[in-house]
N, C-alpha and C positions, 0 to 999 in steps of 0.2 A: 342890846342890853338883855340882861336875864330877867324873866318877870318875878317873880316873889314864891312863885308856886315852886320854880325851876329851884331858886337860892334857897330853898327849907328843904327839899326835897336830897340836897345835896348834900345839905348838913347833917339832916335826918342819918342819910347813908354812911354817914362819918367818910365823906369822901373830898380831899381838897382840888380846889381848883387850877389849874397848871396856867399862865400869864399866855400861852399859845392857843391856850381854847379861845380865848377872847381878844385874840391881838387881829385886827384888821389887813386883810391880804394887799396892803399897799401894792409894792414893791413887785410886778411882775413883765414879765418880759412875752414876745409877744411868741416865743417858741416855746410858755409855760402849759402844758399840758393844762386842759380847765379844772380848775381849783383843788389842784396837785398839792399846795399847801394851805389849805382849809383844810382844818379838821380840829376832833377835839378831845383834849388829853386829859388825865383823871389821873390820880394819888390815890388810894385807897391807905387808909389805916395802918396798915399793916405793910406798908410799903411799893405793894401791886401798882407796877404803871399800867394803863388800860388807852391805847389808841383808838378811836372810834371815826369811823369816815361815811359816812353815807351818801352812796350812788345810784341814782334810777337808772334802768335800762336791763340788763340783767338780771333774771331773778334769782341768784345763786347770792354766797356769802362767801366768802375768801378768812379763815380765820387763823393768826399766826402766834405761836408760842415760844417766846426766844427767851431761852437762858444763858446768862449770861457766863458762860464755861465753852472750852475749848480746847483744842491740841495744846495751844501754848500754854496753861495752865501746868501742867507736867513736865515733868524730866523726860526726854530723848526717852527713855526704856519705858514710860509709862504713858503716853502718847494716845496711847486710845484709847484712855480710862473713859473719858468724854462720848468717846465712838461705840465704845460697848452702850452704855445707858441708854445712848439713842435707838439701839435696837432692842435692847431689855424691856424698854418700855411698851412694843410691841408683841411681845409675846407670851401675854396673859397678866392677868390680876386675881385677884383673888375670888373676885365676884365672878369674871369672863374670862374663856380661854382666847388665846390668837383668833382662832376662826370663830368664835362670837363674837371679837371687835370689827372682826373686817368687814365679817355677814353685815352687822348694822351699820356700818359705813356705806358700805355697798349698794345695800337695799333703800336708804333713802339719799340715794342719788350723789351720792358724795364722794370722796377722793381724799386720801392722806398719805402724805410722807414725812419725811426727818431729814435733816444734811447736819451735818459737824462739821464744822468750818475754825478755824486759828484759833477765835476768839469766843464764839458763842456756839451753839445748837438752835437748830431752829425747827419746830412740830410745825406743820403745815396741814388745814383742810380744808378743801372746797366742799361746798355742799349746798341742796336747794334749800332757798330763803327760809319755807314754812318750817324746814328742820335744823334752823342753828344752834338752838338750845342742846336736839341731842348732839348736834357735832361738840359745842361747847361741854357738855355733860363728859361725853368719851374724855376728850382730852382730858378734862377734872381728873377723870378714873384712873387714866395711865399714869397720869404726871403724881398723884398721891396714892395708889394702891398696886403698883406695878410689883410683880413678882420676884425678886434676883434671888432666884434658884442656884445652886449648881449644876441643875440639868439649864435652866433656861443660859448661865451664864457660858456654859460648852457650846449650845443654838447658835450663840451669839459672837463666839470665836471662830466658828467654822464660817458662819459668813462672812466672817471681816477678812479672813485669812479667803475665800472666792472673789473677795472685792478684790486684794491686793495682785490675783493671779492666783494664788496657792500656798503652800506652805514652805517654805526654806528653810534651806539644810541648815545643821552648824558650824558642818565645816564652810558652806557659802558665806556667811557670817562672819565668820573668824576671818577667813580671805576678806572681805570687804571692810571691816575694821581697819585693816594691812592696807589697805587700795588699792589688792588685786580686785576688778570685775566695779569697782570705782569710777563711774563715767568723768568724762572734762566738767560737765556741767556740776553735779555735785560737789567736786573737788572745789571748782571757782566758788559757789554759793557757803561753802566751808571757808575760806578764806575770806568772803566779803563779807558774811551774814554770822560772825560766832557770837554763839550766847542767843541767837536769835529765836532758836527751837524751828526754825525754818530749815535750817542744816544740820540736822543729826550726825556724826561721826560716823556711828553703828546704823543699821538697817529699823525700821520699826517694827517691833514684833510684839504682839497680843498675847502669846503664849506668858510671858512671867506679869500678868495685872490678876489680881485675887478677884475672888468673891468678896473679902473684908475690903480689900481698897476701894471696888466700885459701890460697896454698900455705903462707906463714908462718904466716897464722892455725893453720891445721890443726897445724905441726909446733908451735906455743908452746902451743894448750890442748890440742889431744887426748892425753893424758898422763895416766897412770894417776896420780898423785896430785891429780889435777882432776879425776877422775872418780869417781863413784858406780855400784853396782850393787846394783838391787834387784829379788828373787826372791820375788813370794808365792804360795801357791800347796802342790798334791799333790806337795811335794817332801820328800828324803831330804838333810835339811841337811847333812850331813857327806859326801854324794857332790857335792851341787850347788857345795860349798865347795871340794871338792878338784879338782871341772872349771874352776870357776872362777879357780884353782891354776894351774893348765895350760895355760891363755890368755891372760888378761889377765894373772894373776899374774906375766908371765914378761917383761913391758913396765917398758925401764927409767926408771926415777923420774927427771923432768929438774925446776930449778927455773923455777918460776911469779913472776913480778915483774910484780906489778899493782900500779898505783897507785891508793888509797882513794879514791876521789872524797869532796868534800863538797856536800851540797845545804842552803847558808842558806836561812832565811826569808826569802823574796822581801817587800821595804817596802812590800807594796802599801798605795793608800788606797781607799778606798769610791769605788766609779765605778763608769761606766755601758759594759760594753764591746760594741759591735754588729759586722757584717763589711761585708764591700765587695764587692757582688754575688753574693753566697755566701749563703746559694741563689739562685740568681737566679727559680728560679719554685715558686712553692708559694701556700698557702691559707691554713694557720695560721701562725703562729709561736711561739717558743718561748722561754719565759720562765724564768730559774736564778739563785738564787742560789751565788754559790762562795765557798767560804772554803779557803784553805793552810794543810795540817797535817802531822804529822809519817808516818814511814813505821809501819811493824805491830811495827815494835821498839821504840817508843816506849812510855812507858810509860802504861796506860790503853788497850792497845789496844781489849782486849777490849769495856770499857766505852763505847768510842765503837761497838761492832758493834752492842750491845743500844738504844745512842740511834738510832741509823739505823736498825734496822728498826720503831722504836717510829716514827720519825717517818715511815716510808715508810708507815704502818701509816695515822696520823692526814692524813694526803695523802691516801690515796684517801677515806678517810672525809667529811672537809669540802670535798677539791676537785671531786670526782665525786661521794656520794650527798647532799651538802649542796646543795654549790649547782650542780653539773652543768655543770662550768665545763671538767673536765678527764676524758678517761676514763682514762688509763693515768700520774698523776705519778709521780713517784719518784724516788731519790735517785741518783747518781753516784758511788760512790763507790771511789776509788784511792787503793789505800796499799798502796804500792812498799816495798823493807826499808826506805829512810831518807827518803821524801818521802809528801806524798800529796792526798789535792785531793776536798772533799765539794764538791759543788751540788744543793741539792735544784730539780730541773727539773720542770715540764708543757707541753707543748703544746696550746695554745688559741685560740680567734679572737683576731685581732689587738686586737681593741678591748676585750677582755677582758684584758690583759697588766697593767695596773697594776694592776688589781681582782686578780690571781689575786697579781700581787707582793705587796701588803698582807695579803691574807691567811698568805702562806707565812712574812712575817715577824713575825706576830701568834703564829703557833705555833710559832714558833722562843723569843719571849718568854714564850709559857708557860712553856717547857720552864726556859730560865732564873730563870727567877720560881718555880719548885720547885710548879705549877701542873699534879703529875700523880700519879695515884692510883696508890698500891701496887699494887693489882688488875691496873693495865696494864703495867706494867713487867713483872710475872711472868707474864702474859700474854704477853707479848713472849719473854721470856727462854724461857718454854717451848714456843713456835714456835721459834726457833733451836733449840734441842735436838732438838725432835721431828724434823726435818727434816735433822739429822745424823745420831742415829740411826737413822732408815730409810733415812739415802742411803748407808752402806757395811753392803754384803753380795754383792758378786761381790768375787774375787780385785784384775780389775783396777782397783777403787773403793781397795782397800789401796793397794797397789800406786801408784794415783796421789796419792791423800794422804800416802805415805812421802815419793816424790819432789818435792812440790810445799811441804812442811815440812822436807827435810834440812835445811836452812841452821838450824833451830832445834835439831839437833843437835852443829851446831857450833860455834854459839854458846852454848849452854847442855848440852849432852852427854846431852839425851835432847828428848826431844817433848814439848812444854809438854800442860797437861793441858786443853784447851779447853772444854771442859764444866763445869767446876771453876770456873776462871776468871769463865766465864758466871752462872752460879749465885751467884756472889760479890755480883754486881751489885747495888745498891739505888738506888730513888729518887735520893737525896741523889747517889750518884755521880754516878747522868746529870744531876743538874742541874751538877753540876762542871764536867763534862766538858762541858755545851754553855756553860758560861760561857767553858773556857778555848777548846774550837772557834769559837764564832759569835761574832767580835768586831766590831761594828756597821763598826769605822772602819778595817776589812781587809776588807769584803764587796766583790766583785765584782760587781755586776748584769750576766747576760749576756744581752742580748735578740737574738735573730736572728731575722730577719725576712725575708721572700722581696722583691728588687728589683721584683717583680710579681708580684700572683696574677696565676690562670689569666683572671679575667675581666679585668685590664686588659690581658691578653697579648693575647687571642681580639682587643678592641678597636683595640689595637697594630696588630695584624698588619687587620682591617678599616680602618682608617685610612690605613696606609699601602696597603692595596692602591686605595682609594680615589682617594690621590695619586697613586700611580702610572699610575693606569685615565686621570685627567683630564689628565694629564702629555702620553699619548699620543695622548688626543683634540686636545689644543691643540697637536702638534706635527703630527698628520693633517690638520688643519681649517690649519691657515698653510702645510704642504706644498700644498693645494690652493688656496689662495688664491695662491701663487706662479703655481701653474702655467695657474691663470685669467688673471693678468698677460701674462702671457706669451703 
């Protein structure tokens, strides 16, 4: 219960209280990391959600900043409106240049970065305990005083375009529109995925986003009620709350008008989809099947995570120690909140691609045919657990599975129980669930294949130097023959 001091103190702060800060950790499983869902959420005014988590043992603080914008927010050509801000925001304000944010970052003991990801952006800083206020303070700084220059927003181009590899031509562009230089996989993800913003047509390119577009961007999402703040970590919640009070809490709440995107079922039918010089040189090739499925909000998520590791599992086993066809297959798997796209893929010699396609859809038909023993399911099932609960025990492993799941506190008003979920799982499920995944007459075939190995390159290029060697002779030997005339 809250004592009286706690319940004024909250009101005082004009801060509401979330039904998760106070809901009792019934419901856990015994691969539940300890008190991975204990914690306690806060409403600010102004619309600020605020996570707060307190952990002894580490004296650091893990602090997370996630807005709620993203690649898919944009059209195909404006894609990294989102991408620019995350590194805009890094280099300078008004108050402090780049290297006076980093200095203090640096100096007391701390660590920052940023990732832009589909749907959100997310500021990220570790730092020691005695100094979370300044880590809290910097982010304040960036996220409302950041500089978008047209010197800073050129800074910010150039790096995106070193992220990507470099800069590309126009005419590469214009060929790749066409689906010259077009890989198989692209092409299938354009066919399974449109409208999805996951499969652009055209290439992404940072060159045509303004200064005026990212400056709208900035002033329409970065707004405290698009924003989350999460704090885990050697903290004193009710101080961490009240600085947090005093910074962000004091941004005022503007409205958000985003419109829902829908992603239908793409019609596809069972075909065969290859590229157009993409790759153009390589050795093996690479054989997948894909099928179109729903996002991680759909219902059965869980139960398609335990078929995919079961079948990633039966992949290496018959494609690599059976028949030594593949060393590394494995599955593909993306599920976005409302779309999502499995292909179980290997790379193999080329003459081995149908032989290794029969196979992968042999065990796809097991699995449908209800052709798999208890033993391996829960076998499966408790490799995903095992490997969750060993992977959160630093602050910022919290910290980033908070942020990387709020969206399931908004839609459901607390953190699904994932373990629980998993555990649930039987046989029968997964065979459901690959009846209603693998549907023979929606399969993709993706085969990509290199325009040349290396040995017919090396021959290429002996060939033509060949021609050209004799090219020269016959044009030397009839210059001298002229000049014999003569």
């Amino acid at each position: 219960m809250l004592n009286k001091t706690t319940f004024w103190a909250i009101l005082l702060c004009g801060i509401s209280i979330s039904p998760t800060m106070l809901a009792a950790d019934v419901q856990v499983s015994q691969y539940t990391p300890p008190s991975l869902y204990k914690y306690q959420l806060y409403k600010l005014k102004n619309g600020l959600q605020v996570l707060l988590k307190r952990r002894h043992g580490a004296r650091n603080v893990s602090i997370r900043v996630v807005v709620n914008v993203g690649h898919y927010d944009f059209a195909c050509d404006k894609q990294d409106t989102a991408h620019y801000l995350e590194h805009l925001l890094f280099t300078g304000t008004s108050r402090s240049s780049e290297v006076e944010l980093d200095k203090r970052i640096d100096n007391h003991g701390g660590y920052w970065n940023a990732t832009t990801s589909p749907f959100k952006t997310i500021y990220e800083l570790d730092i020691f305990s005695p100094y979370q206020n300044i880590g809290l303070d910097t982010l304040y700084e960036i996220y409302t005083d950041s500089v978008i220059s047209d010197k800073n927003v050129e800074k910010s181009r150039k790096i995106i375009y070193r992220e990507r590899g470099g800069e590309s031509s126009d005419l590469r562009h214009w060929l790749f529109e066409r689906g010259i230089g077009r890989g198989a996989w692209k092409n299938a993800a354009m066919a399974m995925l449109p409208g999805s913003g996951y499969a652009c047509p055209q290439r992404v390119r940072p060159e045509g986003i303004t200064r005026q577009e990212i400056r709208q961007t900035y002033k329409k999402y970065y707004v405290p009620n698009n924003t989350v703040i999460i704090v885990v970590g050697d903290i004193n919640i009710k101080k961490t709350l009240s600085h947090i009070k005093k910074t962000f809490g004091t941004l005022k709440r503007k409205p958000i008008k985003t419109k829902k995107k829908s992603y239908p079922i793409a019609k596809t039918r069972r075909q065969i989809v290859t590229g157009t010089l993409a790759p153009f040189l390589g050795h093996d090739g690479t054989i997948a099947l894909a099928y179109r499925t729903q996002g991680r909000y759909s219902k059965g998520h869980y139960n398609r995570m335990v078929m995919v590791q079961y079948l990633k599992t039966r992949l290496t086993r018959v494609l690599r120690y059976q028949h030594s066809l593949a060393y590394s297959p494995t599955i593909f798997d993306l599920a976005e909140n409302d779309f999502g796209l499995i292909a179980l893929t290997a790379t193999v010699k080329q003459k081995d691609m149908t032989r290794t396609q029969g196979i992968m859809e042999q065990e796809i038909k097991k699995l449908k045919n209800g052709k798999v023993l208890s033993k391996e399911i829960e076998e499966t099932k408790r490799q995903i657990l095992l490997q969750w609960v060993q992977g959160y025990e630093a602050n910022t492993t919290y910290a980033d599975f908070y942020a990387s799941l709020f969206d399931d506190i908004r839609r459901f008003g607390a953190l699904r129980r994932l373990e629980l979920a998993v555990e649930k799982v039987t046989p029968l499920i997964v065979q459901q669930t690959a009846k209603r995944v693998f549907k023979d007459e929606t399969m993709v075939i993706i085969r990509s294949t290199p325009t040349l190995t290396y040995t017919q390159f090396y021959i290429t290029i002996v060939i033509i130097v060949l021609i050209m060697g004799l090219l020269v002779y016959l044009l030397v030997r009839r210059h001298r023959k002229r000049k014999q005339h003569r």
